[in-house]
N, C-alpha and C positions, 0 to 999 in steps of 0.2 A: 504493500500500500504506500510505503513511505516513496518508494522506487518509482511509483506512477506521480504523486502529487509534489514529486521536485521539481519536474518541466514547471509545471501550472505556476507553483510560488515564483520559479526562477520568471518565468513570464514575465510577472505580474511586478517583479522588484525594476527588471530592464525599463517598464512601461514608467514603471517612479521615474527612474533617474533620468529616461529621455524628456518625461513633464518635466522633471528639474531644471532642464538647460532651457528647453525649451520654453518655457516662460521665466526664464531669471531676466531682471531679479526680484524676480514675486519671492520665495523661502527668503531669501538672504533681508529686504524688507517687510516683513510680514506685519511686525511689531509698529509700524511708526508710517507707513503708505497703506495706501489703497491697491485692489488692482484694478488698474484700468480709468478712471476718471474720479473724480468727489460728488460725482451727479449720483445716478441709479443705483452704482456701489453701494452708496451711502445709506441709501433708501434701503436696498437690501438688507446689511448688517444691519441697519435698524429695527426690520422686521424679523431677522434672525436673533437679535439679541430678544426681542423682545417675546418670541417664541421660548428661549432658552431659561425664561424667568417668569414667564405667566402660561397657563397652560392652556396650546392651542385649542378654537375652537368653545375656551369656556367663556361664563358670560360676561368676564371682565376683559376679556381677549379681544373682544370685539370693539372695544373702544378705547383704543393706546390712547396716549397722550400729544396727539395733535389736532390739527384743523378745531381746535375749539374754536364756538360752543358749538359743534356739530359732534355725534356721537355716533358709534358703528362701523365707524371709517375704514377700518381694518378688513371690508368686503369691496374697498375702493382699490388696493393693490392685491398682490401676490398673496399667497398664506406661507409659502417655502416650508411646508412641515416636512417635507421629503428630504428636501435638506437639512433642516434639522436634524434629522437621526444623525447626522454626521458634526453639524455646528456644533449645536448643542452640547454634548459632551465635550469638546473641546474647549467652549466657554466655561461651562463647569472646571474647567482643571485649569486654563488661566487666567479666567475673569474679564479676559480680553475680546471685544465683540469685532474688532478688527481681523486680531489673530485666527479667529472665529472663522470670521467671510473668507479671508484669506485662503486657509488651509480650505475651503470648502470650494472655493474657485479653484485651488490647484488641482485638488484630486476627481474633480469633473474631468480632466484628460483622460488619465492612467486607468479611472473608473470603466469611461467610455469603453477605452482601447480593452479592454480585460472582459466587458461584458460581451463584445463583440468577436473577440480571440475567444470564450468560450462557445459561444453561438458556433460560428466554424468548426473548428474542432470538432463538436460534437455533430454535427452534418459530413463534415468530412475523414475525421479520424487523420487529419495533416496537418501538424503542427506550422509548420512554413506558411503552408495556406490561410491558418487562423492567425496568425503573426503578423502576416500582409494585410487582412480583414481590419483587426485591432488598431493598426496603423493607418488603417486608410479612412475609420470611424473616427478615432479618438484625436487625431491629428490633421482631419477635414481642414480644408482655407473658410469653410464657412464658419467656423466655430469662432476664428479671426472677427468676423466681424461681428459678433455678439460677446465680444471680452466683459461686457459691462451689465450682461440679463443672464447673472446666474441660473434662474430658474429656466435659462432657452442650453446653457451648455451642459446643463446637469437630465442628459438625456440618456444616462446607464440601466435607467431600470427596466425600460424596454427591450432591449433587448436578449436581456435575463427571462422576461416574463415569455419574449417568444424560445427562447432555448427549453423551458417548460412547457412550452405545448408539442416542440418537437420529441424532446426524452419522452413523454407521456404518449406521443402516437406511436414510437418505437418498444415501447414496453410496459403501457398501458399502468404503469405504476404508479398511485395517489399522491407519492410526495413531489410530482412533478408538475401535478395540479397547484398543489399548496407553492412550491416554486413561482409558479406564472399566476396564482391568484395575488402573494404579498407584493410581488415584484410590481406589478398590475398595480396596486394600489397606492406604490410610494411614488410610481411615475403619475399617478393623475396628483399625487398631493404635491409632487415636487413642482407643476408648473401646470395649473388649472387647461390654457391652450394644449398641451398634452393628452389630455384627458379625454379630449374631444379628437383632436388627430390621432393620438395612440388609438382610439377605438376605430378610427377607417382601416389602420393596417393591422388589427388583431379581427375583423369584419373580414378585409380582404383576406388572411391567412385561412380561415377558415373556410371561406367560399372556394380556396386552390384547392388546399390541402385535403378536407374533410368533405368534398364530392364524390370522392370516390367510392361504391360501392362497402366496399373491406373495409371503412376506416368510419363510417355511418356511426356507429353503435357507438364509438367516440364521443360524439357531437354533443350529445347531452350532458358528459360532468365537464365538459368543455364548458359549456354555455351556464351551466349551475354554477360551477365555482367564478365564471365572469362575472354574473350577477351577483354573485354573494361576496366578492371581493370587490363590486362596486358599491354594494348598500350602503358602505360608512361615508358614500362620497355625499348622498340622496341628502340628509337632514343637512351637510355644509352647502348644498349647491343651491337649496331650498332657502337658508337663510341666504346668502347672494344673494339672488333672485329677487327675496321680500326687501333686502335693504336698498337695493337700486330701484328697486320697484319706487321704493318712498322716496329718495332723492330724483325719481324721474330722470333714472339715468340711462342712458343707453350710443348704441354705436351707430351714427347715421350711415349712409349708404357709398355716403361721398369720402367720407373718412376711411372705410372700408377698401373702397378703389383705390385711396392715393399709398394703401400699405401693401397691395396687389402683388405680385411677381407679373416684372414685364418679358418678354420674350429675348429681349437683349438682358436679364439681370445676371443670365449664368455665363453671359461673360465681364460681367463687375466683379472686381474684389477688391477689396480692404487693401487703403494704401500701408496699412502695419505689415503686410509679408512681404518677403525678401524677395521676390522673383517677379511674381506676373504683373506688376503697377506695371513696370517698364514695358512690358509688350502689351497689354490692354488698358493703359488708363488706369488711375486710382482713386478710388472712391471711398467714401466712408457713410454708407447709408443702411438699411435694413436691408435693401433690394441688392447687397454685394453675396449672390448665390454663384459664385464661380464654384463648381467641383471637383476643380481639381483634373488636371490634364490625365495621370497616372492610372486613376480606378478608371474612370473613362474609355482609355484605352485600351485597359485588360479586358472590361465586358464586351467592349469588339471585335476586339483579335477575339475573344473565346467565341462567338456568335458568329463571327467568318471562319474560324477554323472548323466549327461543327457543320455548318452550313457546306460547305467544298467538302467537307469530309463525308457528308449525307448523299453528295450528288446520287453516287447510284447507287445506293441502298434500297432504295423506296418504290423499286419497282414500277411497274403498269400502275396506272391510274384507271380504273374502273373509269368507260365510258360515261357514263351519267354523272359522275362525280366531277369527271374532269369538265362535264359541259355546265354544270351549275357552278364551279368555282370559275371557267373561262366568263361568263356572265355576272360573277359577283365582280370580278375584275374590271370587265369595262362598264360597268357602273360605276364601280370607284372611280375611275378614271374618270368619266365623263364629270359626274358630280364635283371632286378635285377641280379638273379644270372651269368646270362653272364658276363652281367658288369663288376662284382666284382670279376672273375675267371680272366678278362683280365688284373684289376689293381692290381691285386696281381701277375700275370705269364706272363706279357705282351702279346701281338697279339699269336694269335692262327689259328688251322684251321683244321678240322676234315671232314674226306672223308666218306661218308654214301651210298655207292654204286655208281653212278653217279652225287650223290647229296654233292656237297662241300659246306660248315658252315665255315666264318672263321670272325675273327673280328679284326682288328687291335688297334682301340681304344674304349675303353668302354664308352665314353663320350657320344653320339649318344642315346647307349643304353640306357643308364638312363635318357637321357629327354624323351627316348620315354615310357620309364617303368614309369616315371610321369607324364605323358600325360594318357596315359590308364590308370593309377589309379585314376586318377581325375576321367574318364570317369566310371569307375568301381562305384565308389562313389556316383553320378551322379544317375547312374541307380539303387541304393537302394532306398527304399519307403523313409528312413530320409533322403537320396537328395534330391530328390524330394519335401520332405514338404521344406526343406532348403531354393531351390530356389524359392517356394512358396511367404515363408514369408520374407526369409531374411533379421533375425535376424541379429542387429550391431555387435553381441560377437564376432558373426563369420567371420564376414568384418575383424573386427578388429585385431582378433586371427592370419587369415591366411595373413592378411597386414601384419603383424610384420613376418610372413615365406618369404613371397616374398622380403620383405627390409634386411633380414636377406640370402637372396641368392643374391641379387644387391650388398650388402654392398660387396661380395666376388669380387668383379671387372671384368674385363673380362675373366678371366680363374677362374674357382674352382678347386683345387687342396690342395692334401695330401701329404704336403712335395715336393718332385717330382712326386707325382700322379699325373696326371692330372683326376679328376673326371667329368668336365663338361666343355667344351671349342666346341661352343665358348656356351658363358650365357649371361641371357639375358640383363644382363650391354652389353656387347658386342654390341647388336641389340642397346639400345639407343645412345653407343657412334657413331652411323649410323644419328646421329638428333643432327642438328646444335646445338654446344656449350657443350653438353656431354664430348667430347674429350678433352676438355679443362679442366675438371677438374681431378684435379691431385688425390685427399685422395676420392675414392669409401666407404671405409669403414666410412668417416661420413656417408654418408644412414642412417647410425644406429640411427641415433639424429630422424629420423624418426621412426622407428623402438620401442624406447625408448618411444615414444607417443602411438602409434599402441598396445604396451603391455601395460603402463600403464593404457589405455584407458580399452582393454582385462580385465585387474586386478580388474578393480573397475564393470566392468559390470558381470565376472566372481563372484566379492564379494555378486552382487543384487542375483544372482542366486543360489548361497549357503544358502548364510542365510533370511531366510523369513522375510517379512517388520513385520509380525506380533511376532518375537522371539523376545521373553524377553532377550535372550544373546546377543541380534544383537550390544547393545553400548561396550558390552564387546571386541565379536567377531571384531568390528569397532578399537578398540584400539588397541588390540593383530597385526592385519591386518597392522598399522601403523608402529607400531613400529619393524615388522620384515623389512619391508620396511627403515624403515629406518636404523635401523642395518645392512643391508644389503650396503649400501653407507654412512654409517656415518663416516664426516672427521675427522681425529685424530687432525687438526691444520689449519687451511687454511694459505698455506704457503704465504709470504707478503715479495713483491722486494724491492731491494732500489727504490728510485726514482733518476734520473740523478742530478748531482748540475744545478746550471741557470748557463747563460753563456750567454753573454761575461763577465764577470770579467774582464777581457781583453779588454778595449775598441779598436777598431781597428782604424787603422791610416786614411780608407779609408770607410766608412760604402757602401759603392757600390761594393764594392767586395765581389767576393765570397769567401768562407772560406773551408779550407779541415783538417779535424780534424785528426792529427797521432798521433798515428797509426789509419790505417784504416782497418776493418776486421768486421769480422759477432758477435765479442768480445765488439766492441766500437759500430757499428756504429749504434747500439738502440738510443746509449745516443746522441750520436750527431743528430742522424733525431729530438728526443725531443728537443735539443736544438734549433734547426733551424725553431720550430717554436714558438720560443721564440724570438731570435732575427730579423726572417725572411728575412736574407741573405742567396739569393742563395747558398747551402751545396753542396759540390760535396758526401760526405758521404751519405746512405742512406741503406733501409731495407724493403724489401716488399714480395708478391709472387716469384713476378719475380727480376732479378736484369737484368739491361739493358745491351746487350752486351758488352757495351763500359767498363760498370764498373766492369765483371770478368777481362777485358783485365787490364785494370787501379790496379786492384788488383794485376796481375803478374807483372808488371814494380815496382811496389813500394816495393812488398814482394822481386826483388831482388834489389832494391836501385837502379834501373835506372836510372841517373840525367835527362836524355831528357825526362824521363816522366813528372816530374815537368815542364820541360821547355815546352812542349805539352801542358801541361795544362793552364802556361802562354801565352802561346798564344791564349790562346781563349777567354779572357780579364780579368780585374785586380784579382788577387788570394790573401792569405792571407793565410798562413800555422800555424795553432795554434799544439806546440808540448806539450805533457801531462807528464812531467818528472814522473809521476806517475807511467807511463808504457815507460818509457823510460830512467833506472835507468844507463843505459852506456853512456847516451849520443850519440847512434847512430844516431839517428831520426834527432837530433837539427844538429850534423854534416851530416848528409843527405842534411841538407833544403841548411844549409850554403854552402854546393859545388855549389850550382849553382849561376854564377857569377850575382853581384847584390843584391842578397837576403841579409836582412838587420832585423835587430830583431825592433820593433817596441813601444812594450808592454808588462809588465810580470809583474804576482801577484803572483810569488815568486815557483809556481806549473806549470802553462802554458807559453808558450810565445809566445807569435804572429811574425810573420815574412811577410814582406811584399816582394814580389815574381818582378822582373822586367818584366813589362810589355815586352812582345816579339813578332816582327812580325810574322803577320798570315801565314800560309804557302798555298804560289802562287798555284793554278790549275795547272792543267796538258795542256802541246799544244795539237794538232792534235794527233789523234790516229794513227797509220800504219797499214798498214792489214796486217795481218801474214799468210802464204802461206802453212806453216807445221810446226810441235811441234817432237820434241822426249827427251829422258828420259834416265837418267842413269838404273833404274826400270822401271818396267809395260810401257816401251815404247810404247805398240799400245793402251793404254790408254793416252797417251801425248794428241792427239788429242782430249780429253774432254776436255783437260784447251782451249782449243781456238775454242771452237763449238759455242761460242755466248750464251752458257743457262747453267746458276750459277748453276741451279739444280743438273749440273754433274760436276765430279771432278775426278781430276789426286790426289792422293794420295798415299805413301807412309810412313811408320813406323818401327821400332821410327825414331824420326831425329836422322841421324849419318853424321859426315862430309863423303864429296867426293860422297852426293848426289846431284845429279844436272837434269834442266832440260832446255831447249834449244831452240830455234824458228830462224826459218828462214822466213825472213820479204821479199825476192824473190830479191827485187833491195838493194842499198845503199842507208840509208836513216840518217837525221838529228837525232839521236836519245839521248832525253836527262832525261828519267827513265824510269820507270816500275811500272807495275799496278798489282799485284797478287791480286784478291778476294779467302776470303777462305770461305767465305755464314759462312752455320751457324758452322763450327765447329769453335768455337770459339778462342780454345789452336788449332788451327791448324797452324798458323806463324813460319815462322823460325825462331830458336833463335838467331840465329848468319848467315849473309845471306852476299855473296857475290856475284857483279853482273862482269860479264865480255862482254866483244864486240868484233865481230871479221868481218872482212872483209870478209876471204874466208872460214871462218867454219874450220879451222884448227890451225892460230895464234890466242892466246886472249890474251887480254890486261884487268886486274880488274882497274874498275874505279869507284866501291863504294865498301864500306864493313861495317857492323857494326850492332848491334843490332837492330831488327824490333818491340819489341813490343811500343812503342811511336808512330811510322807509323801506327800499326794493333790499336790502341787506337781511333787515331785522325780519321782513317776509319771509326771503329766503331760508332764515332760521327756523322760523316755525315751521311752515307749508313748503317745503321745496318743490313739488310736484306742481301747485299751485300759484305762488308765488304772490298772494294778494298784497302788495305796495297801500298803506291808507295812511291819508294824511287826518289829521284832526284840527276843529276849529271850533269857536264861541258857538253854539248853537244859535240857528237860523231858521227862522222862518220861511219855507221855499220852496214852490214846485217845481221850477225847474232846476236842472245843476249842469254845470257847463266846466268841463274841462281845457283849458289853453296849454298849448304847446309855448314854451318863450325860448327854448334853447336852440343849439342847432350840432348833429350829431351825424355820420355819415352812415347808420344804421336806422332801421326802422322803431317808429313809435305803434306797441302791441299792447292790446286791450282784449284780453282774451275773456276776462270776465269786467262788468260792471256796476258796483252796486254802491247805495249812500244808506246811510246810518242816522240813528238819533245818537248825542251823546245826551242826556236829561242831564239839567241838572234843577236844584230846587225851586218849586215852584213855575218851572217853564211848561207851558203846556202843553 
């Protein structure tokens, strides 16, 4: 036994030390850098420290100490609990959440390469083979360019989970279910997008694999133990789900597309490797899916070497056969070239005596010129032996085509081409949770497996177990691999300073770090869980409504936004003269009357914020009878149908827009409720309200800037977002909204409603 599992460890030590070089100087840094940037890093180790100290998934888990006063946050980013199994103990032992990320970013290589060397091996029984696999996964050029989303390089568990479905088809033995069920479950916890891609390619393995007659009776603890090693996922995907549900959060369509894979992206890569910037351009986007020249070229040589090797093996071709595949052919053919006449000359349409041919979009055609050549395929004698045996090369080879057409999102297109719409990403984001993710183009991190895997069973079927060149051919095989992704540096961020330095006057308070922007507020979410007071600063997927709003009141130095914030209990304004060399910031905090400096080490300085009454409810609603509009008037009537869904809109804000309601009687009225749902910059800048008895005098009895209203909205109702201003109560049936600002976005009134405020004696 020991004689068999020395290869394995010996592996598995080489795979360490080539991750060593290979990303130094990440080890020799560990303690005092980052790796890779102070952005997402940062966010990471901060949701890995904070896993390693509160226990994921419980109900204090859910609401770290950021983005205050908004709570739950923790379904806005990653969860990395998959990661953790590996951070977390390490933090435990040096208390270090750097050291932590760190070591948990290195060992995503050696991990990869080792789950992927097993996977081989165990399909091939060739060490060399599985060596070149491990190399050609774990030291991918794509993995380059996600140095900074641990949770996109930490992609070892899957292929462990498919190494248990293969041991278990070959010897039907239960601990290899348990293998591919745990395995299965720390890859969907290590990076949520997993969860959902790892299920096409454990979908697909099963549809190659488990078709076959023999292998049926399978199918079932296959498919039991996948649903029972996903149940623990059901009650975390469900809370997701409800918590975006309530921030009215989601991934529009457009957002979707600009994170697509384009058909030129597999030849981008990462200007960080050493070799291909210079001969393709260097990039540094999500969309850098180069794969690497090496694995590439093994799955073809091996696919023309069987191919020339097949010529005449296959015999006659049954008549019949040969004349439905000779017809599935020039179908394809005709359809192809349809296609490609309409995405070069647009829609067409050609008259053939009574018989009209015309085509508007070519997209149709080419799935259906794909579909028939599959079937064309099919119907050759090497189909046929294909789906016989089905062979893994070929799983694996056509895996990596189908992740490499997913990874394109839902339209495939050439610039403004459109070559395929809709695709079959389309059809999944049809299946709860799909649409939520935002970057289609990671698929590829599947993809990246799917070839590597190709590469190293491609390498079995080149070189013969019995060639004397086979350790040569195994070396030369490695090292194009890795030339192909070798980093020039592995780039290393600062790390945040600790904080407080500052000790604060009030430790129950929260604190808001300025400036506040997508610039600072890495280092402030790290610090926050250092000190672990509630941070109104924060950084995640999502950022919650409240806090783009929060962000426009400060970026224009709005004093009521501070005072909004005061009000929602004790605050603590620490200013960074570091990035605040005029002095504006520190005279910002100082305008609002009360604020008082507290603390300073000489670089920050704490300010402690006067406590300020909350702000009172609204009275009785009024029914409103009719709406109209200086604009889109017969659109009025959406702001007051009762359903946020619809809206009165109008763009840009310019003053002397307005819009109007008639409440039918004379009524106590003492403000106004404007929801703008989700467009978030939809509030007036500058908003004036008027009242009028007969709908012809008005009298203005508020005016003044609304983003502090659309803030404090956003706090309570975020789905909603009702913005209301308050005033002296008024006598007045009509009420009339004025635009005075001017804003290059539109003014949204999705709901509209006016209020009594009573007070004593009014009637």
């Amino acid at each position: 036994m020991r004689v068999r599992a020395w290869p394995v460890a010996a592996v598995f030590v080489g795979y360490l030390l080539l991750a060593a070089i290979y990303t130094w100087p990440l080890l020799r840094d560990r303690a005092t850098r980052i790796a890779s940037d102070p952005g997402d890093p940062i966010l990471n180790a901060s949701v890995l420290w904070w896993n390693a100290t509160v226990a994921p998934f419980s109900d204090r888990w859910w609401t770290p100490p950021i983005f205050y006063p908004n709570d739950r946050v923790s379904a806005l980013t990653e969860n990395l609990a998959g990661e953790s199994v590996i951070a977390s103990p390490v933090f435990w032992i040096t208390r270090d959440p750097i050291v932590a990320y760190n070591l948990a970013v290195f060992l995503a290589w050696p991990l990869s390469a080792f789950a992927a060397y097993l996977l081989v091996r165990a399909i091939t029984r060739r060490e060399d083979a599985a060596i070149v696999a491990g190399v050609a996964v774990g030291f991918a050029p794509y993995r380059v360019a996600q140095l900074s989303h641990v949770q996109v390089l930490s992609s070892y568990w899957l292929p462990v989970a498919l190494l248990g479905l293969h041991k278990y088809l070959a010897d039907r033995r239960a601990r290899w279910l348990v293998v591919f069920g745990a395995a299965w479950l720390l890859q969907a916890l290590s990076n949520l997008y997993f969860a959902f891609f790892g299920s096409v390619i454990v979908a697909l393995w099963m549809l190659y694999f488990g078709s076959r007659r023999e292998v049926w009776r399978a199918l079932p603890a296959i498919a039991a133990t996948w649903i029972a090693a996903s149940l623990p996922l059901v009650p975390v995907l469900l809370k997701y789900r409800a918590i975006l549900d309530h921030y009215g959060l989601s991934r529009s369509f457009g957002e979707i597309l600009a994170f697509s894979a384009q058909p030129w992206s597999w030849t981008q890569v990462s200007d960080l490797t050493a070799l291909w910037p210079h001969v393709l351009g260097d990039t540094s986007t999500e969309l850098d899916l180069f794969p690497g020249l090496t694995s590439t070229l093994l799955v073809i040589a091996a696919a023309i070497v069987w191919w020339r090797g097949r010529g005449t093996a296959d015999g006659a071709v049954p008549d019949r056969r040969a004349l439905v595949r000779r017809a599935l052919v020039a179908l394809t053919m005709l359809l192809t070239a349809a296609a490609c006449i309409t995405m070069v000359t647009g829609s067409w349409r050609v008259d053939i005596g009574p018989l009209r041919v015309s085509m508007g979009d070519g997209s149709r055609a080419l799935a259906a010129a794909i579909v028939l050549g599959l079937a064309a395929a099919a119907c050759t004698r090497r189909g046929q032996q294909l789906l016989a045996r089905r062979p893994a090369i070929v799983f694996y080879a056509l895996a990596t085509i189908v992740v490499m057409l997913l990874a394109c999102g839902p339209v495939l297109a050439y610039h403004s081409t459109v070559l395929l719409d809709p695709t079959p990403y389309r059809w999944l984001m049809r299946m709860p949770g799909f649409s939520g993710l935002r970057v289609p183009a990671r698929f590829w991190m599947m993809g990246v497996m799917c070839l590597g895997v190709a590469a190293g069973l491609a390498f079995a079927r080149l070189v013969p177990p019995s060639a004397r060149w086979r350790s040569l051919a195994c070396a030369v095989a490695v090292c194009g691999v890795l030339a192909d992704g070798w980093v020039r540096a592995m780039p290393m961020g600062d790390v945040p300073p600790s904080w407080p330095v500052v000790e604060p006057a009030n430790r129950d308070a929260a604190v808001i770090e300025l400036p506040l922007g997508p610039d600072f507020d890495a280092a402030a979410t790290f610090r926050s869980f250092v000190h672990r007071r509630r941070t109104v600063n924060g950084v995640s997927g999502y950022d919650p409504p409240a806090y783009t709003i929060l962000q426009q009141g400060l970026n224009a130095r709005d004093p009521a936004m501070l005072a909004a914030l005061a009000s929602l209990g004790p605050l603590d304004a620490v200013v960074d003269r570091a990035h605040d060399p005029d002095g504006a910031i520190a005279r910002y905090v100082t305008s609002i009357a009360g604020a008082k400096p507290v603390a300073t080490d000489g670089v920050r300085t704490a300010y402690e914020l006067p406590r300020l009454p909350a702000v009172e409810p609204p009275g009785e609603y009024w029914p409103i009878q009719r709406a109209t509009a200086s604009d889109g008037a017969p659109f009025a009537r959406l702001a007051i149908d009762g359903d946020v869904g619809t809206q009165w809109q109008i763009g840009p804000q310019q003053p002397g827009q307005w819009i109007a309601v008639d409440l039918g009687v004379e009524r106590a009225v003492g403000g106004i409720e404007q929801a703008i749902s989700r467009d978030l910059l939809g509030y007036p800048r500058e908003l004036a309200v008027d009242v009028s008895l007969d709908g012809e005098t008005w009298r203005e009895v508020w005016r003044g800037p609304t983003t502090a209203p659309a803030f404090l909205a956003a706090v309570e109702r975020p789905r909603e977002i009702p913005l209301r201003v308050r005033f002296d109560p008024q006598a007045a049936r009509f009420v009339r909204l004025r635009q005075l600002g001017t804003f290059e976005g539109g003014w949204t009134v999705a709901e509209l409603r006016v209020f009594a405020r009573p007070r004593p004696g009014y009637p």
